[in-house]
C-alpha positions as CSV (number, residue, x, y, z in Angstrom):
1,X,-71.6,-147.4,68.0
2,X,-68.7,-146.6,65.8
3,X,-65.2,-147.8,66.6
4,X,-63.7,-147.0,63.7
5,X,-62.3,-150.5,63.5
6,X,-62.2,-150.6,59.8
7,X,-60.0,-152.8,58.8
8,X,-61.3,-155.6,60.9
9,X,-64.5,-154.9,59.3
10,X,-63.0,-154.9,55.8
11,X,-61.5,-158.6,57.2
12,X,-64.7,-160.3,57.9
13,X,-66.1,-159.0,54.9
14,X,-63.5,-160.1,52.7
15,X,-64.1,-163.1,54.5
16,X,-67.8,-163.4,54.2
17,X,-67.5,-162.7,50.3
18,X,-65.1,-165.5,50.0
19,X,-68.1,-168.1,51.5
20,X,-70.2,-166.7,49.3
21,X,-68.1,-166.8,46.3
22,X,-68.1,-170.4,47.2
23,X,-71.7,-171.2,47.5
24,X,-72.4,-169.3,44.2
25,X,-70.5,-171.7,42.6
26,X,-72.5,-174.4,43.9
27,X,-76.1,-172.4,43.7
28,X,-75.6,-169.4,41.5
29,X,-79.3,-168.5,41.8
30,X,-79.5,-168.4,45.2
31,X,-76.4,-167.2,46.9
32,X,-75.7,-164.3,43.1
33,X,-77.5,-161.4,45.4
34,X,-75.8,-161.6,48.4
35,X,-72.4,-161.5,46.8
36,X,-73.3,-158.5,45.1
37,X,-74.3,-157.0,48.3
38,X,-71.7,-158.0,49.9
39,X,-69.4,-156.8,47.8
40,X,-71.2,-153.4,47.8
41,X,-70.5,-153.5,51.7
42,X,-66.4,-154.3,50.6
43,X,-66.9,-151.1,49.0
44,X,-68.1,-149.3,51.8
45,X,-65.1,-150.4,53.9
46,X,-62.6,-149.8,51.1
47,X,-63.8,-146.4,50.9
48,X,-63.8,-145.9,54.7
49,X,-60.1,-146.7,54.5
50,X,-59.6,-144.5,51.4
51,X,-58.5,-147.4,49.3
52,X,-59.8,-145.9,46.0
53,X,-58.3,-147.9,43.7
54,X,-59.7,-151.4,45.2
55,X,-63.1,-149.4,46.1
56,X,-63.5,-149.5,42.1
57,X,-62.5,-153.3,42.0
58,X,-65.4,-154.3,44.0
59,X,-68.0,-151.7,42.7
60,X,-66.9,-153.2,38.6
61,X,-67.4,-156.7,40.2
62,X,-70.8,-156.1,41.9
63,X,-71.8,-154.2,38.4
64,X,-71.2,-157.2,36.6
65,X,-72.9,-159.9,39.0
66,X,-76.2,-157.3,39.1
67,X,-75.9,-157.0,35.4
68,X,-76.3,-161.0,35.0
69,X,-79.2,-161.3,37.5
70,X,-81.2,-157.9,35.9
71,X,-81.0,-160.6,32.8
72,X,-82.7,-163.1,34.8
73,X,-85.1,-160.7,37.0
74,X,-85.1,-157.0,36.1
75,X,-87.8,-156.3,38.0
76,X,-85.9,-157.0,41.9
77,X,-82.2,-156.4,40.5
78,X,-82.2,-153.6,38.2
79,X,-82.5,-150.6,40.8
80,X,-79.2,-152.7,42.7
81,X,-77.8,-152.4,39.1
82,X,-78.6,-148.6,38.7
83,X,-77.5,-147.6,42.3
84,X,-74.1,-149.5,41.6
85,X,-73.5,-148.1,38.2
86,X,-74.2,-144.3,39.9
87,X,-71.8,-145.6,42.8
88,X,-68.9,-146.2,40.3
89,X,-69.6,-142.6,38.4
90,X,-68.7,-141.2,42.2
91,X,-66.0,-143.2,42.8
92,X,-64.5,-142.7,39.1
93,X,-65.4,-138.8,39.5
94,X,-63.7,-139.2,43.2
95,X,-60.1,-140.1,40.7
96,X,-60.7,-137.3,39.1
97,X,-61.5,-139.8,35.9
98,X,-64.1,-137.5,34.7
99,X,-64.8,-138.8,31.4
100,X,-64.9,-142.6,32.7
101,X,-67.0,-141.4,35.1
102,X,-69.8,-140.2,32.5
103,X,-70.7,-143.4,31.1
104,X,-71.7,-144.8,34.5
105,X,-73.4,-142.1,35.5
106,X,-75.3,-142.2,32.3
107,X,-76.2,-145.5,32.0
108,X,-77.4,-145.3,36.1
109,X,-79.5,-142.4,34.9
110,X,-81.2,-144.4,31.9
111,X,-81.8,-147.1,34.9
112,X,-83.6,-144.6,37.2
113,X,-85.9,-143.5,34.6
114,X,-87.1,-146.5,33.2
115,X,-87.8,-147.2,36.9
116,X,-89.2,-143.8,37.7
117,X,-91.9,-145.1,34.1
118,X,-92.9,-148.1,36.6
119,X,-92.6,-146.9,40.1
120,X,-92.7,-143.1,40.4
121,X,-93.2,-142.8,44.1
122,X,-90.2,-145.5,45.0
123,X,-87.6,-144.1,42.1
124,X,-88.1,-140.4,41.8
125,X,-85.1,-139.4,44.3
126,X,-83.0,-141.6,43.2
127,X,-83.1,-140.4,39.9
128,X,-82.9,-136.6,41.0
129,X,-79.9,-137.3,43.2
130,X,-77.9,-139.5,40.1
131,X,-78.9,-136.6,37.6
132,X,-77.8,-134.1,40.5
133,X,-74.2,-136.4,40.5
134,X,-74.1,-135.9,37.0
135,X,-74.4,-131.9,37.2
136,X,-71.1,-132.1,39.7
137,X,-69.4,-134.1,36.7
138,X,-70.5,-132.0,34.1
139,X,-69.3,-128.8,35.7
140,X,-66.0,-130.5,36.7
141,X,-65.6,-131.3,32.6
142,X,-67.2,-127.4,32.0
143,X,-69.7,-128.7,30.0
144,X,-71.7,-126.0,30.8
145,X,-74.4,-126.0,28.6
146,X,-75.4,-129.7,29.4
147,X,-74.9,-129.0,33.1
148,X,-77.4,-126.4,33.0
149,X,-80.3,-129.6,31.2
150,X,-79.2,-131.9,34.2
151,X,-79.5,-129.3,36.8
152,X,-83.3,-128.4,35.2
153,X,-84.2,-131.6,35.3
154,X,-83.1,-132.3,38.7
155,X,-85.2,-129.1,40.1
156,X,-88.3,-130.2,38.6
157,X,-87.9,-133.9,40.5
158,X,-87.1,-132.9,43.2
């Protein structure tokens, strides 16, 4: 059931990350992962409220909590990593920051294959739908050429 009540959503999770902000400073390893996931929800309510501009706050803040634990454990946080960066391409692209929007993208693509290397069957679709993302952002920057590689590459995943 969907009330549409997002701002009292955004509320408690605003709310929730605070306690969790909290408790990583008393047990970083423990309580890092679900304030990167809860942040990633933030983001979901920020962009349900079109609040694009904030949206890219949390996204850059999740990025950076994932990239510390991928240090620590790339095998269970690197595909959190990889979704987030390809999360922050959309939302850049979204701003019409095109360019910006490349390097996350990119680096989210680099993520999925070394994934796709190690898990095929879990990874695949993930990486067709970021290189499919980045054949939007290419054709929005008429890179045409390039557009034409990701597009390839994307048809032959899929």
């Amino acid at each position: 059931m969907n009330l549409n009540q997002h701002e009292e959503s955004l509320g408690v999770t605003e709310e929730s990350i605070t306690l969790y902000q909290s408790l990583v400073e008393k047990n970083p390893a423990s309580y890092t992962p679900n304030l990167g996931h809860q942040l990633s929800n933030l983001g979901v309510w920020l962009l349900n409220l079109n609040w694009h501009e904030e949206l890219l706050g949390a996204t850059e803040e999740s990025i950076t909590l994932y990239q510390s634990l991928v240090e620590k454990n790339p095998t269970s946080y690197t595909p959190h990593l990889a979704l987030q960066l390809g999360n922050l391409g959309i939302q850049l692209s979204n701003l019409n920051w095109h360019e910006e929007s490349l390097g996350a993208t990119e680096e989210s693509i680099t993520l999925y294959q070394s994934l796709v290397e190690k898990n095929p069957t879990s990874y695949t679709s993930d990486l067709a739908c970021e290189l499919s993302h980045l054949g939007v952002l290419l054709s929005n920057l008429n890179w045409h050429e390039e557009l034409l590689g990701a597009t390839e590459e994307s048809i032959i995943l899929y």
